[in-house]
GUVOVEX-416170 format. One line per 10 residues: number of its first residue (from 1); their letters; for each residue x, y, z of C-alpha. Coordinates in steps of 0.2 Angstrom, whole numbers. Each point is the difference from the previous one (the first is absolute). Layout:
% residues N
NUM	A	X Y Z | ...
***
This chain:
% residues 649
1	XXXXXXXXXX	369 5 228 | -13 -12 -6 | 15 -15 1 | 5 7 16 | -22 -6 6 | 3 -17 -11 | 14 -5 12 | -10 9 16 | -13 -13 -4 | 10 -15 -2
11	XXXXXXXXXX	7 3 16 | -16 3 11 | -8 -18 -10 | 16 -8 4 | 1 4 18 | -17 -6 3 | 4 -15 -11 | 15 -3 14 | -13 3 13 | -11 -15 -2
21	XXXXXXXXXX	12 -13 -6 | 4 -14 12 | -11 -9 12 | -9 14 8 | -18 -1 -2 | -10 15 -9 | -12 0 15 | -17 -3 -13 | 8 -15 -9 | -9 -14 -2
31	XXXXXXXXXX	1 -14 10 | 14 -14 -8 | -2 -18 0 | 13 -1 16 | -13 12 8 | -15 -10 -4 | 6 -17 2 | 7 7 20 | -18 6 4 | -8 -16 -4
41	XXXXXXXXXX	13 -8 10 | -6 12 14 | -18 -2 0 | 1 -19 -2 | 10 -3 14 | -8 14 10 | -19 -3 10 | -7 3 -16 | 6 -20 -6 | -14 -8 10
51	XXXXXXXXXX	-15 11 -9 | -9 -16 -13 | 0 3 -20 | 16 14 4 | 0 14 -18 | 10 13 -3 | -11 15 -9 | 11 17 0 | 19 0 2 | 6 17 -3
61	XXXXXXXXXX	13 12 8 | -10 10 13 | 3 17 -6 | 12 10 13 | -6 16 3 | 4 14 -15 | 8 14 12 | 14 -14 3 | 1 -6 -18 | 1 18 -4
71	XXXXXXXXXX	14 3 11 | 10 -14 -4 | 0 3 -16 | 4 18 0 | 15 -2 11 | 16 -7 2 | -9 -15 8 | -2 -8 -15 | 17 -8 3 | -6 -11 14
81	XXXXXXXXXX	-14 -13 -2 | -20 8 6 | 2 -3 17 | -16 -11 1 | -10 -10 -14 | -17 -9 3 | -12 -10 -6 | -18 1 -1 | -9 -18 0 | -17 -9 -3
91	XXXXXXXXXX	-5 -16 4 | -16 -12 2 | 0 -14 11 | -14 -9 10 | -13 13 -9 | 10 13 9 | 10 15 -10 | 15 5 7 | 7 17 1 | 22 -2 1
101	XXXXXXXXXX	12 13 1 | 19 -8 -3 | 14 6 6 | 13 -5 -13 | 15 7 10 | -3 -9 14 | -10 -14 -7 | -15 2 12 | -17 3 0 | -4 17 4
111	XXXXXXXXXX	-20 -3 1 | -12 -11 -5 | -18 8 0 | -18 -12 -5 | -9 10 -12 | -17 0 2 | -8 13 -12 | -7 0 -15 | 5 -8 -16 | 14 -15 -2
121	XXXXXXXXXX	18 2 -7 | 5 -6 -17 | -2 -15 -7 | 16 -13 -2 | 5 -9 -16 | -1 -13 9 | -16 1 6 | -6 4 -21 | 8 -14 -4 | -6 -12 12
131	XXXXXXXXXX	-17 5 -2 | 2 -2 -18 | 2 -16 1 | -13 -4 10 | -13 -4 -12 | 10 -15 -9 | -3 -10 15 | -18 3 -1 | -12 -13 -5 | -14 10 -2
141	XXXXXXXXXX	12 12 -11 | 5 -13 -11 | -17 -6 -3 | -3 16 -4 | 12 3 -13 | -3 -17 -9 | -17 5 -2 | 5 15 -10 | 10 -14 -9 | 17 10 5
151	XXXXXXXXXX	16 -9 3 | 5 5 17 | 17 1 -2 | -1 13 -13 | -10 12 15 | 10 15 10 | -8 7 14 | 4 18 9 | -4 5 15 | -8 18 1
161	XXXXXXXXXX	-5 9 15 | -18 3 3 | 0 17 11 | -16 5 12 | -18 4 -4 | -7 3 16 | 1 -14 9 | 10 -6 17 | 17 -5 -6 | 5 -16 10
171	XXXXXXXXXX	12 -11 -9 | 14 6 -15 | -7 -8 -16 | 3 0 -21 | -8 -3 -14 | 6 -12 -13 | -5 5 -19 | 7 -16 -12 | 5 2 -16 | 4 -13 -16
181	XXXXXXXXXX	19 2 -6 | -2 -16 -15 | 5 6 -14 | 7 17 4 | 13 9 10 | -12 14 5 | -9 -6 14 | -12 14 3 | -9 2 -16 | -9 -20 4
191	XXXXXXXXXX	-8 2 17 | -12 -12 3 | -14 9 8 | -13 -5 12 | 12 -9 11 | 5 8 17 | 10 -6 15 | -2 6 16 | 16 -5 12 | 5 4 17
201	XXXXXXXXXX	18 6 0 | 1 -2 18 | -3 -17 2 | 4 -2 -18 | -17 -12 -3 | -12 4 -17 | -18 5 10 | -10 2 -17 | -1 -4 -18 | -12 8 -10
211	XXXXXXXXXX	-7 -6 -20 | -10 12 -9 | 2 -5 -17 | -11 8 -12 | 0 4 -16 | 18 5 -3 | 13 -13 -7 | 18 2 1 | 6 11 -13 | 12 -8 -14
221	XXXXXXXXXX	19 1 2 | 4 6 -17 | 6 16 -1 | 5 3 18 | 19 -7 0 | 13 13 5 | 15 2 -9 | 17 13 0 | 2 6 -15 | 19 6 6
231	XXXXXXXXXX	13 -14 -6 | 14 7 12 | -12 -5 16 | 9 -4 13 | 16 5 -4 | 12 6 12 | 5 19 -1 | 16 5 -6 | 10 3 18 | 15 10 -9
241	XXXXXXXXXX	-15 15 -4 | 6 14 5 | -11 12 15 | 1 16 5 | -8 -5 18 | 7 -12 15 | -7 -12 12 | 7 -3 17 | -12 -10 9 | -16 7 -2
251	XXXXXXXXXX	8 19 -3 | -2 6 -16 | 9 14 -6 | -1 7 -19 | 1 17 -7 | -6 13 10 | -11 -12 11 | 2 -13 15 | -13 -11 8 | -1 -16 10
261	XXXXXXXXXX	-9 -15 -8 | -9 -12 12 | -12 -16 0 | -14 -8 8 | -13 -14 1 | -14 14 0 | 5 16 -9 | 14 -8 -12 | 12 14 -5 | 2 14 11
271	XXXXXXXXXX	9 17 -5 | 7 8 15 | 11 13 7 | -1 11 -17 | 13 14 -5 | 5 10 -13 | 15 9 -4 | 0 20 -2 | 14 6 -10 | -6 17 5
281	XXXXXXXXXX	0 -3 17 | 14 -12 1 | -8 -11 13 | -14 -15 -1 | -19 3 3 | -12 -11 7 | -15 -4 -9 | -8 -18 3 | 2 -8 17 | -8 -16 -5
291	XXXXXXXXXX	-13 -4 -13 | -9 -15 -4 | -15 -9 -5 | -12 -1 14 | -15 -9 -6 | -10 -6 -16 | -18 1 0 | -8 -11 -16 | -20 -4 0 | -6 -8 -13
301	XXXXXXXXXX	-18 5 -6 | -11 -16 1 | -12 -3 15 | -1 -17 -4 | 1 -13 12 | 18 -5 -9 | 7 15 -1 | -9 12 13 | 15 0 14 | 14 1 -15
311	XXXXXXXXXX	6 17 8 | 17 -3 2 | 14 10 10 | 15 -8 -6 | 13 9 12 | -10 -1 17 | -7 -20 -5 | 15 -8 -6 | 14 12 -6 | 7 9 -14
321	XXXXXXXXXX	21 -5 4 | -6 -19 1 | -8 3 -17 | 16 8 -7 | 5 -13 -14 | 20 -3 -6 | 2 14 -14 | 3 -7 -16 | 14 9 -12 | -4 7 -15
331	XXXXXXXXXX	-18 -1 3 | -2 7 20 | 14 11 -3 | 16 6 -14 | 16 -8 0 | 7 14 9 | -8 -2 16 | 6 -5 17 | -12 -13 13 | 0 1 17
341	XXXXXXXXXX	-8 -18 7 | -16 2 14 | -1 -10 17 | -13 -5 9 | -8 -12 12 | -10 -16 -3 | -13 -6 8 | 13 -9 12 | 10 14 3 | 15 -5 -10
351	XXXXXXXXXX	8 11 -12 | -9 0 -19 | 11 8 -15 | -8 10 -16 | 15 0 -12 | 0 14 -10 | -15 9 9 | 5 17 -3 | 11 9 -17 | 6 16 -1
361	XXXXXXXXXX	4 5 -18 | 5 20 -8 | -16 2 -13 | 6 8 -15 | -19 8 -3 | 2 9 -16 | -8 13 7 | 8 20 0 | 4 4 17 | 1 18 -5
371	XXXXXXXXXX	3 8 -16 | -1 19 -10 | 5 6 -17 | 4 18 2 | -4 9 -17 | 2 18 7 | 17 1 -4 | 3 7 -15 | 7 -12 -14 | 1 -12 14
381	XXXXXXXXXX	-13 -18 5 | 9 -5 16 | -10 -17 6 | 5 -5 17 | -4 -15 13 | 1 -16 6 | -9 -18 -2 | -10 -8 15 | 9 -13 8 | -11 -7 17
391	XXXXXXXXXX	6 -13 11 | -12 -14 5 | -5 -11 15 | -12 -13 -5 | -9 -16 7 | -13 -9 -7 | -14 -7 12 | -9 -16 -7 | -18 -2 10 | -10 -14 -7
401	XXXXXXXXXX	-5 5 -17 | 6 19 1 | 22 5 -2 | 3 18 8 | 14 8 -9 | 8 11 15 | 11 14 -6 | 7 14 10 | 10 12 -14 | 11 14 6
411	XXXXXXXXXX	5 14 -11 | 14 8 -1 | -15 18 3 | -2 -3 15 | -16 -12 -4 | -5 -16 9 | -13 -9 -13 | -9 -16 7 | -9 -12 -11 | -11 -11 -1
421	XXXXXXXXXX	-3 -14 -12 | -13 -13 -1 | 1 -15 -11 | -4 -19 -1 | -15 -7 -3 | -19 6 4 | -11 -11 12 | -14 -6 -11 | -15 -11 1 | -6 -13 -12
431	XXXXXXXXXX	-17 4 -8 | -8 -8 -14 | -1 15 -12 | 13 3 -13 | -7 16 -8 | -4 18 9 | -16 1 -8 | -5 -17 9 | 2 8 19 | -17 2 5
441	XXXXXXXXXX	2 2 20 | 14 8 13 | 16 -9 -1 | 8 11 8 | 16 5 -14 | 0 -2 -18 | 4 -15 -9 | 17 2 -5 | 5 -18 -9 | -14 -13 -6
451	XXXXXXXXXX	-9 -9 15 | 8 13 12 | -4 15 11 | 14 12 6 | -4 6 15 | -4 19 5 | 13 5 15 | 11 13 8 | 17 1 6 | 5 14 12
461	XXXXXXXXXX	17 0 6 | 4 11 12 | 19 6 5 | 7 6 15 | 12 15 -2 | 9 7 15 | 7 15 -8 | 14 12 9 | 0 12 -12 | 16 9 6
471	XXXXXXXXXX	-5 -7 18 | -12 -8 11 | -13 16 2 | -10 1 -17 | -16 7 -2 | -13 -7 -14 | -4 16 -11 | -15 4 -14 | 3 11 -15 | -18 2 -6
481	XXXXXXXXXX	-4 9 -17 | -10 11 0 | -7 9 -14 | -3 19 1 | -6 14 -12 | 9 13 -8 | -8 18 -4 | 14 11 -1 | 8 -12 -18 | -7 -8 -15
491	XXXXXXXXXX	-1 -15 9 | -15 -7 8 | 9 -11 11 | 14 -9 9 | 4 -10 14 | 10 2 16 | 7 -12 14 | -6 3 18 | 9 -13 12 | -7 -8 15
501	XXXXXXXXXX	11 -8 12 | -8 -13 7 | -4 1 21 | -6 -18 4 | -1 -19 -5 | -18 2 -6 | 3 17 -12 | 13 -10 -10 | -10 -16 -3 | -4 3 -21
511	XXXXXXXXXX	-10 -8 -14 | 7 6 -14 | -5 8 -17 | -13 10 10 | 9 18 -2 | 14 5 -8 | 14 -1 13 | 20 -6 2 | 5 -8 15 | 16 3 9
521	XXXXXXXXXX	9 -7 16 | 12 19 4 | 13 2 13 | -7 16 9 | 18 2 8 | 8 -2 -14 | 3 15 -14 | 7 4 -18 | 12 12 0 | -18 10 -11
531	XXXXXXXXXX	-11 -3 15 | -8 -16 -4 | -3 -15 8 | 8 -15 -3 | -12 -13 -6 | -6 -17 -10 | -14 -1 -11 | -11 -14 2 | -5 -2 -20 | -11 -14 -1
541	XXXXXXXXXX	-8 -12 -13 | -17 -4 -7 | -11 1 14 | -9 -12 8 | -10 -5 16 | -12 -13 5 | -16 1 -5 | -9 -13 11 | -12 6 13 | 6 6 15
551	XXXXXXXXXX	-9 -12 10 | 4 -18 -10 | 13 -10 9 | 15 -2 -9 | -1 22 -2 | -2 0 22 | 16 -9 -1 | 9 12 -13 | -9 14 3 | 16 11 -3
561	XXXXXXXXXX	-1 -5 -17 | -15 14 -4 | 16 13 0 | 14 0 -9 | 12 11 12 | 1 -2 19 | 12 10 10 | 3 -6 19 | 12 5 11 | 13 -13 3
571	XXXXXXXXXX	0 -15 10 | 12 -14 -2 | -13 -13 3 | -13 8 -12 | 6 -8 -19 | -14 -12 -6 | -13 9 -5 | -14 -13 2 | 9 -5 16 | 12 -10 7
581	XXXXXXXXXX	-10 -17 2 | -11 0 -19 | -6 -18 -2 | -19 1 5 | 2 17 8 | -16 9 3 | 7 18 -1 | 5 5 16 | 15 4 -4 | 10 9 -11
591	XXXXXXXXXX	2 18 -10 | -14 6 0 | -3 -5 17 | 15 9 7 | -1 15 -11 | -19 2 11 | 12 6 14 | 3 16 -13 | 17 5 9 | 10 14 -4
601	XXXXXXXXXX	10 0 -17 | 5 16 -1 | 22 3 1 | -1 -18 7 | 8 -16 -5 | -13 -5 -13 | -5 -17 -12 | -7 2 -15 | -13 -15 -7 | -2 -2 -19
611	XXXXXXXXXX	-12 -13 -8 | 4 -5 -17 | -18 -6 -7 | -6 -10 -16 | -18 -2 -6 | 0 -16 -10 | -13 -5 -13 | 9 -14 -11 | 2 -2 -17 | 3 -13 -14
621	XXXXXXXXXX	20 8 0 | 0 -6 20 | 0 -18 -7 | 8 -13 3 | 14 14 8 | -1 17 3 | 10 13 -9 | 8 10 15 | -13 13 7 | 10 16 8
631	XXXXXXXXXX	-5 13 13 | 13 9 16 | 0 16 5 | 19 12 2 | 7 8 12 | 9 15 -8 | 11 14 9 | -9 18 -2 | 13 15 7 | 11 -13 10
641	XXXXXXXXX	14 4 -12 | 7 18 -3 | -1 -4 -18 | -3 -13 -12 | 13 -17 8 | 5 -6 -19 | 8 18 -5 | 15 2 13 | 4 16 2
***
């Protein structure tokens, strides 16, 4: 019998294997460089040509609507390409951002709409770049830098953005921090502080320059040089390894699971269209329609004139997919993964290639996926079990100083585990101090190395999850504990669960650690063959929210960050949590904004919002790199299987 179910299996995986090879299009890949480089072709021959200082912002697939993608992809329609595909694009020209729907199968422009609200889309690399630069053409900058007797051509500058704090927003504008790199590869432990340049991106023209030196020198570069310890970096992975999963396209399929993998500028990977196998059932259940990150909320805790408006969203202002870096083997990932490259859009619309953005690897974890040694059996130890073997999707975002370590792990449970790691090096500050015991006033972080401060910040990331557990209409549901006294038993006391099925956006918005209380997202139309609902427990990580006041800028502008979990009801357009246009938004848009509408969740196609948050007080183990720092959050199947999925029946 249970051969009879191994070859069942192999059938059902390879007929949806056959299903998507060919040309035909999953309807949420991502765009390819074919696609990309024919919408620039478009636009730049279209009206749009004729708007000055023309720059390409967001290129991304507009996202057909999930009833169709759900249809196509549950019927025989599957052998016939989607039957339209569009693009959803961004530009800036002549102060003016445009608004561009593509039509990629007939090669037109749908619409083309000026935006005139609140905030300005992301930043280009080419726009950090140019700006960077700026500064070496600067007399008054080079004078500047002579005077600190510093070479100027051992100088970097980045480009950072500088938010809102109350005032009229008018132009789009950065900050340039510079740094010293002589003498070492690790360019943010030397910053040279009291130097700040103020540039207009817009018309790409330095308005401001500002020297405060005080008493702080630059720190010495001793100690602060970065070096891999691993003499097989770089190697290329062995490409005979054998795997037990498949790629076609971006369709995964392994074990008991399948998923599409996708990419963009903003989000970088995207998990989408998530099933699992039943061997019970026989027959494939739905359980993530998309998931990704939606913003990154990181302030750092010094008012300073230097450092006040270092409140960085990272998605929203420039982008986590343009950030993705080319994994490296044998340090990014084992020789037995697989890479998948990322596309995007430049500045100038033209197609921009990240080898090796994304692996997919089989984690052999060492961990026990299930195990018992049965010793009620007379004359008898029976141990049975099995080993934990998890399959990964990883990228690895590089912003600045910070390296996200992205990892999406699916177990063979049922279990969806998201990561989040944060390495690469602290921002710090010079100070003249070299002991503890010699910090007499605030510096806002401790000092960490001699002659530096690490800075005290946050990073909250927060995820979007579309869940369909066993179909679109989900409810979000509490199991609180309760505890309860007992007089007829020698016990005092015990605890019980009373569950609360959550009526409105506003009754599922939680700060956690609170009360003692499970979350779920249940099918209310969907049974076990006991009576239960079907479900997916979200099981989350070391809490965190933001603990600036409510009324302080940067928090106005991430105010959903004062709650880990959100539940709204679903809108295609509603995926960025901070909004769609970030860079020096005032907080007119967004979660939390939307959520104030407290719509019906209730049996209803729902989203579920998680914010994976992190407190950070450095310490002398931060320098001159960090040792990985972890936190995510599981999503785990509760009564959605007839029975535990590892032990067939």
């Amino acid at each position: 019998m249970e051969s009879f179910m191994n070859i069942l299996f192999t059938i059902l995986v390879l007929t949806f294997q056959f299903r998507f090879t060919g040309s035909h299009h999953h309807p949420l890949d991502p765009l390819n460089p074919n696609e990309i480089s024919k919408i620039q072709q478009i636009i730049t021959t279209s009206h749009l040509s004729s708007l000055p200082n023309l720059n390409f912002h967001f290129v991304d697939l507009e996202e057909p609507d999930k009833k169709e993608v759900i249809k196509w992809l549950s019927s025989e329609m599957q052998n016939q390409s989607f039957p339209h595909r569009q693009a959803k694009v961004v530009v800036r020209g002549g102060g003016k951002t445009h608004e561009i729907i593509v039509d990629l199968t007939n090669g037109s422009i749908t619409s083309d709409h000026v935006y005139n609200g609140d905030g300005y889309p992301p930043v280009t690399l080419t726009e950090l770049v140019q700006a960077a630069r700026l500064p070496f053409n600067s007399s008054k900058f080079k004078d500047l830098v002579a005077r600190r007797g510093l070479n100027i051509s051992g100088i970097t500058c980045f480009p950072f953005t500088i938010g809102w704090f109350g005032e009229s927003i008018t132009r789009r504008a950065v900050k340039l921090s510079c740094f010293y790199r002589e003498r070492t590869n690790n360019v943010f432990s030397m910053p040279i502080e009291g130097l700040t340049v103020l540039v207009n991106i817009e018309t790409m023209q330095i308005t401001n320059i500002i020297s405060k030196r005080g008493k702080t020198t630059l720190p010495e570069a001793d100690g602060t040089q970065l070096f891999s310890s691993v003499s097989s970096f770089g190697e290329r992975p062995d490409p005979t390894n054998n795997r037990s999963f498949t790629i076609n396209g971006h369709n995964i399929n392994w074990k008991n699971w399948r998923f599409h993998v996708g990419f963009n500028a903003r989000a970088g990977v995207i998990i989408s269209t998530t099933s699992i196998f039943d061997s019970g059932k026989q027959q494939w259940r739905r359980v993530l329609y998309r998931g990704h990150i939606s913003e990154t909320f990181v302030p750092y805790m010094d008012p300073s004139s230097e450092w006040y408006y270092r409140t960085f969203f990272d998605v929203g202002e420039f982008g986590f997919g343009r950030s993705a870096v080319t994994l490296v083997p044998l340090i990014d990932c084992p020789s037995n993964a697989a890479y998948l490259d990322g596309y995007m859009a430049g500045g100038d619309g033209l197609p921009q290639k990240v080898p090796r953005a994304i692996c997919i690897f089989e984690r052999y974890t060492g961990d026990i996926a299930w195990r018992h040694t049965e010793v009620g059996i007379p004359g008898k130890v029976i141990t049975t079990g099995e080993s934990e073997v998890n399959l990964v999707v990883r990228m690895v975002a590089t912003v600045g100083n910070y390296d996200y370590i992205l990892d999406w792990e699916f177990k063979q449970t049922g279990t969806i585990k998201v990561k989040v790691g944060l390495s690469g090096v602290l921002e710090m500050k010079p100070t003249t101090q070299a002991r503890a015991d010699q910090v007499k006033e605030e510096t806002y972080g401790p000092l960490i190395a001699e002659n530096r401060i690490g800075s005290n910040h946050d990073h909250f990331i927060t995820y979007y999850l579309d869940l369909d557990i066993d179909g679109e209409d989900n409810s979000f549901m509490q199991a609180n504990l309760k505890v309860k006294k007992s007089k007829a038993s020698p016990r005092k006391s015990y605890w019980t669960v009373v569950k609360e099925t959550a009526k409105t956006e506003d009754e599922a918005r939680l700060r956690l650690g609170m009360k003692a209380s499970e979350m779920f997202l249940v099918n209310p139309n969907k049974m076990t063959k006991l009576g239960n609902n079907v479900g997916y427990q979200l099981m989350t990580g070391q809490p965190a929210v933001s603990l600036l006041v409510d009324d302080d800028y940067p928090q106005i502008r991430a105010s959903y960050t004062k709650y880990q979990v959100w539940v709204t009801a679903y809108n295609k357009s509603e995926r960025w949590a901070a909004g769609f246009y970030v860079d020096r938004s005032t907080g007119k848009d967004g979660l939390a904004i939307w959520s104030h509408r407290n719509r019906s969740i209730m049996n209803k196609d729902i989203v579920l919002w998680y914010t994976v948050g992190f407190h950070h007080n450095p310490c002398q183990e931060d320098f001159p790199a960090m040792a990985t720092l972890t936190n995510g959050f599981e999503l785990r199947p509760v009564n959605f299987f007839e029975r535990n999925p590892l032990l067939k029946s």
